[in-house]
Phi, psi and omega in degrees: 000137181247165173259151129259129179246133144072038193214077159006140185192096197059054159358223177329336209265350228263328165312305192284327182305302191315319180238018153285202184208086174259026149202042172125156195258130149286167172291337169279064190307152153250115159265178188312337199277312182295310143002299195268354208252351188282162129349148155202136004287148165278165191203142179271142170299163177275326186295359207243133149290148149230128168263126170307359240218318192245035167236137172076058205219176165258130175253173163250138162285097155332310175225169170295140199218146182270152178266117181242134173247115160269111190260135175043031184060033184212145169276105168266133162290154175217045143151170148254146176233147226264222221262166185049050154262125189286122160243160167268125203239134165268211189242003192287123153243146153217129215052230177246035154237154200268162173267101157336116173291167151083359169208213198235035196242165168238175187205121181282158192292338251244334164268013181227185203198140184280158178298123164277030160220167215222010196300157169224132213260150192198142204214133225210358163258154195271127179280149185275159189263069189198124167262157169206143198242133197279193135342164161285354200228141189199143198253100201229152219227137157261162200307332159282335166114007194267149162320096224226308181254154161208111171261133194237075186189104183310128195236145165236152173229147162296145190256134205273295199253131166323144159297166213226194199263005145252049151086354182269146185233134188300178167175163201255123167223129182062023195034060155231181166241116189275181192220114165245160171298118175278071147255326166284005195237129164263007182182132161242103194243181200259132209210158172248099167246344201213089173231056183293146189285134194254159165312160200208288151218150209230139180285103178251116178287132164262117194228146162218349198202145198224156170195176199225116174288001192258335152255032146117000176248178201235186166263142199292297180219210202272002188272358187266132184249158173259163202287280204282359174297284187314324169303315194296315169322273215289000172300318169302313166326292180329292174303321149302345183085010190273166213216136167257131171290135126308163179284345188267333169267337156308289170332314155310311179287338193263305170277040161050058161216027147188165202245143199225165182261165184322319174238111174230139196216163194242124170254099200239139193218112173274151155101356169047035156305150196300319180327287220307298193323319182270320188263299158340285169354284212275332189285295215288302192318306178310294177307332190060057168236179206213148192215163132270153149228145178289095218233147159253115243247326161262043163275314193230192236309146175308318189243163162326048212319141184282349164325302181323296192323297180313323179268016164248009167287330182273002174105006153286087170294158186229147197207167180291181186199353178114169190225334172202081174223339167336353221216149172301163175158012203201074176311211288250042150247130153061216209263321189125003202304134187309322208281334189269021180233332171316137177298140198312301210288330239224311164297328156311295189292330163291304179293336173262001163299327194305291173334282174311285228292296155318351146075110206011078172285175177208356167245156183249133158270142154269151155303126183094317206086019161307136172207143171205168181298328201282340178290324185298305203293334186267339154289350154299323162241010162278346170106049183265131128261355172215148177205133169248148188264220182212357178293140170307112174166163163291181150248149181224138141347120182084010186266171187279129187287331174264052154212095160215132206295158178235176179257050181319127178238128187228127210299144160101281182004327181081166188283348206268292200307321186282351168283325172324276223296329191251001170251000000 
């Protein structure tokens, strides 16, 4: 662990960050006369350590800890952000606070730690061209609805996400997307922030099986991709410009509270075969692309094996496939799939086991790609928003989100077909 004493740090840029407004203008404006009147270079008080071990790091908060603005070559408080929040830290210190990379907040160091997680946060919707400005006082929520801020400063943000039917609205922090309340928005006017060509509709790849002819195996049938095939995949994905979803901006794209850009493709790979770790994996990671994969989750471990962990830290989200549904059981339906026959209570409860264990999913595979209404009703209140078949087609706005079609990528096919499939 190193100290840093007595050591100039980032002079000006350390300054200009501090008194822009890269994620909203506080109320407590800087005009030009402050601007020219600061001193420059800042210098660290001499009484303060700082450990270097937390600059250009992922950190955790230790305690609710103040939100700090530098105003006038002085730290002002604005707010807290309370305790076991993951920030991203730039390396801009003032005084004995480290800077929120990517916005104009501080944080002291004496609260924070480094993270044991390495996840990278990353956001792919297009801001609507409306801004909205908050309260003087303000709350700001991650996507699950838990507390992540509380700020005491009128702010503008471009607005990411619609309000939603309790009222909430996106906004970009730290390049994820938080949520505030319009109890908290005192205005919504109209702004130019964007005028990227948006999705209309997205090609979601369905994978299953990954394999390597260079170490002597072959493919079983047409769901097995070889290993430098799927490199080609995703190279192309690359090379065409298209950008990969998460499950949560699908979601956000389907209920028409956000705009994804024109090539945007989905990647899902059922059934959590040994194959995606050794082969898939290692791939998806190298691109820095975001995949789901389905697991039928009472196939592994009683608990969440860290292979997993580790590849949904790497961008593999993990979502259900069913927890015991996977099996026949419902003849001359569909594939036979258990799920369109089961009793309602026995079904619920298999999804929400599902659920829990991936530690809170909220999209479904059906097994087989079987579907009925009665399967639908019961991943719905088992707490499914969004569920995919195996039927053929993109998604569109306005499709029923628990029927909803894939894209079968099937090994061998050549790049001409798989480029076909994702435009």
């Amino acid at each position: 662990m190193q100290t840093l004493q007595k050591r100039t740090k980032r002079l000006f840029l350390g300054l200009i960050l501090g008194l822009s407004c890269l994620i909203g203008c506080s109320s407590e404006t800087v005009n030009k006369d402050d601007f020219e009147n600061i001193e420059k270079p800042i210098y660290m008080d001499d009484s303060y350590e700082i450990n270097t071990d937390l600059l250009n790091v992922k950190t955790t908060t230790t305690d609710e800890t103040s939100l700090y603005r530098v105003i006038n070559n002085e730290l002002v408080d604005v707010g807290k952000v309370n305790e076991n929040i993951d920030l991203d830290m730039s390396d801009i210190i003032f005084s004995n606070c480290i800077n929120i990379k990517d916005t104009d907040l501080y944080v002291n160091s004496d609260n924070l730690k480094l993270s044991d997680r390495w996840y990278e946060k990353r956001n792919n919707l297009i801001p609507y061209n409306q801004n909205l400005q908050t309260t003087s006082m303000y709350s700001l929520y991650d996507f699950k609805g838990n507390l992540l801020f509380n700020i005491n400063s009128q702010d503008d943000y471009p607005i990411y996400v619609l309000g939603d039917d309790i009222n909430r609205y996106g906004i970009l922090f730290q390049n994820e997307i938080l949520y505030i309340d319009s109890k908290d928005i005192i205005n919504i006017y109209e702004n130019n922030n964007s005028n990227e060509l948006i999705a209309k509709e997205i090609p979601v790849l369905m994978y299953h099986f990954f394999y390597s002819q260079e170490n002597g195996e072959t493919r079983v049938d047409g769901n097995y991709v070889e290993v430098n095939e799927f490199n080609e995949h995703l190279l192309t994905i690359k090379d065409e410009g298209f950008i990969t979803l998460t499950m949560q901006e699908v979601l956000l794209f389907m209920e028409e509270r956000a705009k994804l850009p024109e090539k945007s493709v989905v990647i899902t790979i059922d059934d959590g075969d040994p194959s995606v770790l050794k082969y898939a994996y290692p791939l998806i990671k190298e691109y820095k692309m975001n995949a789901t994969m389905f697991l039928i989750t009472a196939t592994e471990d009683p608990v969440l094996n860290y292979d997993y962990i580790m590849m949904r830290e790497d961008g593999i989200e993990l979502q259900s496939h069913s927890w015991l549904m996977h099996t026949g059981g419902c003849p001359n339906q569909g594939h036979g799939g258990r799920l369109q026959c089961v009793d309602y209570e026995t079904g619920v409860q298999d999804t929400k086991l599902s659920f829990d264990y991936v530690d809170g999913g909220f999209v479904y595979c059906y097994p087989f790609g079987d579907v009925n209404e009665h399967a639908k009703s019961i991943i719905k209140d088992g707490g499914a928003k969004l569920a995919f078949t195996t039927a053929y087609g993109k998604i569109k706005q306005g499709m029923d989100l628990l029927e909803l079609p894939r894209i079968r990528v099937t090994g061998g096919n050549g790049i001409s077909a798989f480029k076909k499939s994702i435009y």
